[in-house]
C-alpha positions in Angstrom: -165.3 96.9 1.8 -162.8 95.7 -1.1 -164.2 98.7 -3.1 -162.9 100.9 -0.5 -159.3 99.7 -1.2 -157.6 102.5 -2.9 -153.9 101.2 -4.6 -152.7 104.1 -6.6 -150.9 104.1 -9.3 -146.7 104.1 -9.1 -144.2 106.2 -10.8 -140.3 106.9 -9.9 -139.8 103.1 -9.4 -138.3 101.0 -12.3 -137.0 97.5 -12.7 -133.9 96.7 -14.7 -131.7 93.6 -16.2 -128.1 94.1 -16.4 -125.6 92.6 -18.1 -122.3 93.2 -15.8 -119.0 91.4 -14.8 -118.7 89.2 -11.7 -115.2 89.7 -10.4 -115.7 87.1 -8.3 -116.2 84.1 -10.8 -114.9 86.2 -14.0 -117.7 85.8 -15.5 -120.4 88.4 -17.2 -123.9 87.7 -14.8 -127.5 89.1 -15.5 -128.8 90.6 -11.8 -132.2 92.1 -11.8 -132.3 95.8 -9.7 -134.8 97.4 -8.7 -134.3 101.7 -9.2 -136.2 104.1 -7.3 -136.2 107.4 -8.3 -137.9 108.8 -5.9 -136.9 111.4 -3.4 -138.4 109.6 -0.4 -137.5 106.2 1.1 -139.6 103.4 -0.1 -139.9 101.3 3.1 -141.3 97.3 3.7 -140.3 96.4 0.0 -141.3 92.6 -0.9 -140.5 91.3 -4.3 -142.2 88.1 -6.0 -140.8 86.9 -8.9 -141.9 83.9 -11.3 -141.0 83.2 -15.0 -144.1 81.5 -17.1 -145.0 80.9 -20.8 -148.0 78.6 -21.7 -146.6 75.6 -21.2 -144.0 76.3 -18.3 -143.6 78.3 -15.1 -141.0 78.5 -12.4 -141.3 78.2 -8.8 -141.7 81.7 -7.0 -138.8 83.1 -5.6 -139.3 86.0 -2.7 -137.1 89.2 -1.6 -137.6 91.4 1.0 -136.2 94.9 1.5 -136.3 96.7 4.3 -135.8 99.8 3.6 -134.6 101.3 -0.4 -133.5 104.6 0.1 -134.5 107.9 -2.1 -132.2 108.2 -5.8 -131.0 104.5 -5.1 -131.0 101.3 -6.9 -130.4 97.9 -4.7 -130.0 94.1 -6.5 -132.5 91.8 -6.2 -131.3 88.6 -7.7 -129.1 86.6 -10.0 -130.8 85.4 -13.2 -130.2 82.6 -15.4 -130.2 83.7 -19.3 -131.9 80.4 -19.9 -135.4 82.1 -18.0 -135.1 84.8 -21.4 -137.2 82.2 -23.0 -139.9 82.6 -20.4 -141.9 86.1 -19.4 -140.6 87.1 -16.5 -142.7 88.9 -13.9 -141.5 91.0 -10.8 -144.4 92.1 -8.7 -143.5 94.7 -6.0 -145.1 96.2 -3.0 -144.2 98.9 -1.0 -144.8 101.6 1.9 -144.1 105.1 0.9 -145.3 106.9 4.2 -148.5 105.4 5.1 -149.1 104.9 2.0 -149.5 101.0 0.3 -148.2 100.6 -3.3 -148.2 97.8 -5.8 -146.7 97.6 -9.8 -145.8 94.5 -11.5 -142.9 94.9 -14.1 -142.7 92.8 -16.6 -140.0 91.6 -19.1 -141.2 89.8 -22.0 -140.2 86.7 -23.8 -137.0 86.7 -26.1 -136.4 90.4 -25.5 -133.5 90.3 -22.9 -130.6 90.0 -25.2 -127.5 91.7 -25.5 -128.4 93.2 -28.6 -131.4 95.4 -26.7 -128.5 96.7 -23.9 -128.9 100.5 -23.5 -127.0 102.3 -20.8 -129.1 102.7 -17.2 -128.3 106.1 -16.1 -129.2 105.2 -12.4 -127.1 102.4 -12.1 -124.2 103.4 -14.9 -124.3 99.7 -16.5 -125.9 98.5 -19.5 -129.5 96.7 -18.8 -133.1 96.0 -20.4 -135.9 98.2 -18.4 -138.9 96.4 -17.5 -142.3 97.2 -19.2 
C-alpha cells in the first residue's frame, strides 16, 4: 500500500530570505517567502518550519495558505537572525490540481548573511534562496 504512494518531484516553487525594511518599526527584518513560479494556483499550502543543529532545535512553528496564486510570492514569517546559527528547514506541502506535493527547503548554517544577498527577481528585494 505505502509503495503505491506516488509524491513527485517539485519544480517552480522556491523559498527565499529577505533582508528588507519594516516601515513600521524602522527597522531592517528578515521574512521568509515562499515564490511560486508556476502558472497554476498551488492550493491547501501548509508550511512546517523548525531550526536544528546537533545540539539545539527549536520548537515547530506552522503556516497555512489557502490558496498561493500562479507567478506569486506570499510571506510566511518573521525570522530572528540569531536562528542563522541553526539549519533552518521549511517543509512544504501542496495541492496542485488533484495532485499531492511535498519539498523541504533548506537553508544551511552560517550562510544567511548579508554578504550572500543577491537580488530575487520574483519578489524585487535582496534575499538568500533556499537549497
Amino acid at each position: 500500500m505505502k509503495k503505491d504512494i506516488q509524491i513527485p518531484e517539485v519544480t517552480g516553487v522556491e523559498m527565499a530570505m529577505v533582508y528588507e525594511y519594516n516601515d513600521i518599526y524602522k527597522t531592517d527584518d528578515w521574512n521568509v517567502y515562499l515564490i511560486n513560479n508556476k502558472s497554476v494556483p498551488l492550493e491547501m499550502l501548509v508550511i512546517v518550519s523548525q531550526g536544528f543543529s546537533e545540539t539545539k532545535t527549536t520548537s515547530l512553528l506552522r503556516k497555512k495558505l489557502a490558496v498561493l496564486p500562479a507567478n506569486s510570492f506570499a510571506k510566511i514569517e518573521y525570522i530572528q537572525p540569531e536562528l542563522f546559527k541553526l539549519h533552518n528547514r521549511f517543509q512544504v506541502t501542496f495541492f496542485e490540481g488533484n495532485t499531492l506535493y511535498e519539498k523541504t527547503f533548506l537553508f544551511k548554517e552560517n550562510t544567511v548573511k548579508e554578504s550572500t544577498l543577491r537580488v530575487i527577481d520574483e519578489i524585487k528585494k535582496r534575499g538568500v534562496l533556499a537549497e
